[in-house]
Every structure is written in structure tokens, then in C-alpha cells.
Residue, then its C-alpha position, 0 to 999 in steps of 0.5 A: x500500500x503507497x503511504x503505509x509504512x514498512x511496505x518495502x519488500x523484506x526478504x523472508x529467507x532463501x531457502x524457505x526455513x525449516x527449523x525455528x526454535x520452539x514446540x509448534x512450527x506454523x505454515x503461513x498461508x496467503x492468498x494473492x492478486x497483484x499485491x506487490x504493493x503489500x506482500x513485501x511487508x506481510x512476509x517481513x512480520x513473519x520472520x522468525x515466525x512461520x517455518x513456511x509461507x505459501x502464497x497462492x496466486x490467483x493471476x498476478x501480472x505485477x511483481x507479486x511473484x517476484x517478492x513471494x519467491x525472494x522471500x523464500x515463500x512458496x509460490x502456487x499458482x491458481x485460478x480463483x475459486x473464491x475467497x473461501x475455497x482458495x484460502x482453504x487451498x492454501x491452508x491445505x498445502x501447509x506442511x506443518x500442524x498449525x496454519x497461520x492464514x493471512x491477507x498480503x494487505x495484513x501484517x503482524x505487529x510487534x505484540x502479536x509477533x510476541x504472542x506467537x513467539x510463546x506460543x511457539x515455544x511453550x506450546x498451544x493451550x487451545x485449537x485456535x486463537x483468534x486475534x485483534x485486527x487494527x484496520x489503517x484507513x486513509x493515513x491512520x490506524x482506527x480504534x473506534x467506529x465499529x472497525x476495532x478490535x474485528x476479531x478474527x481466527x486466523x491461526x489453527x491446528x489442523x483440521x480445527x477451523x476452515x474458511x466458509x464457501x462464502x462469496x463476501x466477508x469469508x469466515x474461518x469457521x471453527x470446528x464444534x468442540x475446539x477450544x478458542x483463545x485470544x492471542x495478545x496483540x493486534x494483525x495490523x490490515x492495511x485496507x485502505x488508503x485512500x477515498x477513491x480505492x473506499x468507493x471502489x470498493x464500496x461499489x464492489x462489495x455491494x453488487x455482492x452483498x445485494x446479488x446474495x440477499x437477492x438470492x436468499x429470497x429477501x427482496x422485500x428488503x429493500x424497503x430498508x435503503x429508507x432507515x438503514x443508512x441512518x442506523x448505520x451512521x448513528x452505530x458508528x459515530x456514537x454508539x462505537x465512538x467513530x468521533x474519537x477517530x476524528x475526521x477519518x471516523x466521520x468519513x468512514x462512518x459517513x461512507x459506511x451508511x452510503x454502503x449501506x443505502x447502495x446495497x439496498x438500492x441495487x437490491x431493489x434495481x435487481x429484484x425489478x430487473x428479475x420480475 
């Protein structure tokens, strides 16, 4: 990502790593398309932390496999299936027990690097760990709006979680009986840089959302485009303390509750268009 720091690529090392210190060896899986701008930086914070990357590549035309193989990452090309099958792909060409599954636009930070260090060493208490994401938006870190802490799972021993068949905001779904703990410190998601990229993809993101509601037989729901909005900027602003992220919290929440009107609004074009 231009502007954010620490975005030059870093090598890895070369050959891949196979014998870190510690009791529990983690398999770095990625997913990838053209992020030459980020995957630099997401191979760098996991140094001295994963005994293997694997990078699986859905078509890049940039430097992304360049940076991959400099790292010392593993490089696999593949069409794309989706957000959830080709991350569960990536996940499945891990050679170790424990799978660390990361967005190249996602990197760790110092404390989290420090969690895993621990865990490595002396040994998992649980099947999976879910951490913070700290989301940068327009030049800053957010802590408020409703965009932190955004708890995910992202590390697992195998078989314990996989990603949902999910066309928008994939899910790493744990399996039933596993233990769930919190690792301490924060996957920093370099996610937007600027307003032109949030609108991009706002406008993406809510073809999707509506092409599923629309599918799920809720076309009657488009009624919503009249309160929704409002609701949606109110949560943010107030209820998740938006204001103290200053004027990237009014405009992130400002832009959330436009999100919200679009996807209804192309809900109701498309359940017309299909009458």
C-alpha cells in the first residue's frame, strides 16, 4: 500500500526455513492478486515466525511473484475459486500442524509477533486463537467506529477451523468442540488508503452483498435503503465512538451508511430487473 509504512519488500529467507526454535512450527498461508504493493511487508512480520509461507496466486501480472519467491515463500499458482475455497487451498498445502492464514494487505505487529513467539515455544493451550485486527484507513490506524478490535481466527491446528464457501466477508469457521483463545496483540490490515480505492470498493462489495440477499429470497428488503443508512451512521459515530477517530471516523462512518443505502438500492434495481 503507497503511504503505509514498512511496505518495502523484506526478504523472508532463501531457502524457505525449516527449523525455528520452539514446540509448534506454523505454515503461513496467503492468498494473492497483484499485491506487490503489500506482500513485501506481510512476509517481513513473519520472520522468525512461520517455518513456511505459501502464497497462492490467483493471476498476478505485477511483481507479486517476484517478492513471494525472494522471500523464500512458496509460490502456487491458481485460478480463483473464491475467497473461501482458495484460502482453504492454501491452508491445505501447509506442511506443518498449525496454519497461520493471512491477507498480503495484513501484517503482524510487534505484540502479536510476541504472542506467537510463546506460543511457539511453550506450546498451544487451545485449537485456535483468534486475534485483534487494527484496520489503517486513509493515513491512520482506527480504534473506534465499529472497525476495532474485528476479531478474527486466523491461526489453527489442523483440521480445527476452515474458511466458509462464502462469496463476501469469508469466515474461518471453527470446528464444534475446539477450544478458542485470544492471542495478545493486534494483525495490523492495511485496507485502505485512500477515498477513491473506499468507493471502489464500496461499489464492489455491494453488487455482492445485494446479488446474495437477492438470492436468499429477501427482496422485500429493500424497503430498508429508507432507515438503514441512518442506523448505520448513528452505530458508528456514537454508539462505537467513530468521533474519537476524528475526521477519518466521520468519513468512514459517513461512507459506511452510503454502503449501506447502495446495497439496498441495487437490491431493489435487481429484484425489478428479475420480475
Amino acid at each position: 500500500m503507497r503511504g503505509a509504512p514498512g511496505s518495502r519488500a523484506v526478504r523472508l529467507t532463501r531457502p524457505p526455513r525449516r527449523g525455528i526454535t520452539g514446540a509448534v512450527k506454523i505454515s503461513a498461508a496467503i492468498i494473492t492478486l497483484d499485491e506487490e504493493e503489500n506482500l513485501g511487508r506481510c512476509l517481513a512480520s513473519l520472520r522468525g515466525i512461520a517455518d513456511e509461507a505459501i502464497v497462492v496466486d490467483s493471476g498476478s501480472t505485477d511483481g507479486t511473484e517476484r517478492i513471494a519467491r525472494e522471500a523464500g515463500a512458496a509460490f502456487v499458482a491458481q485460478p480463483w475459486l473464491g475467497y473461501g475455497p482458495q484460502k482453504n487451498l492454501a491452508a491445505d498445502r501447509a506442511a506443518h500442524e498449525w496454519v497461520l492464514s493471512l491477507d498480503a494487505d495484513e501484517a503482524l505487529s510487534d505484540a502479536l509477533r510476541a504472542s506467537l513467539l510463546r506460543l511457539k515455544a511453550e506450546g498451544p493451550r487451545a485449537d485456535a486463537y483468534e486475534v485483534s485486527r487494527l484496520n489503517w484507513y486513509c493515513g491512520r490506524f482506527l480504534r473506534h467506529s465499529g472497525w476495532y478490535p474485528d476479531r478474527k481466527v486466523r491461526l489453527w491446528r489442523r483440521g480445527a477451523a476452515r474458511w466458509a464457501d462464502a462469496t463476501i466477508h469469508e469466515l474461518a469457521e471453527v470446528a464444534p468442540g475446539m477450544r478458542v483463545e485470544r492471542l495478545g496483540g493486534d494483525l495490523l490490515h492495511y485496507t485502505i488508503r485512500d477515498r477513491a480505492q473506499h468507493l471502489r470498493t464500496i461499489e464492489k462489495f455491494t453488487t455482492l452483498s445485494a446479488d446474495a440477499l437477492l438470492r436468499e429470497g429477501r427482496a422485500g428488503e429493500a424497503w430498508k435503503r429508507f432507515v438503514s443508512p441512518a442506523a448505520t451512521f448513528l452505530r458508528g459515530y456514537v454508539v462505537k465512538l467513530g468521533f474519537l477517530d476524528g475526521r477519518a471516523g466521520f468519513d468512514v462512518c459517513r461512507l459506511s451508511a452510503y454502503a449501506t443505502w447502495l446495497k439496498y438500492a441495487k437490491l431493489r434495481t435487481a429484484a425489478r430487473g428479475r420480475a
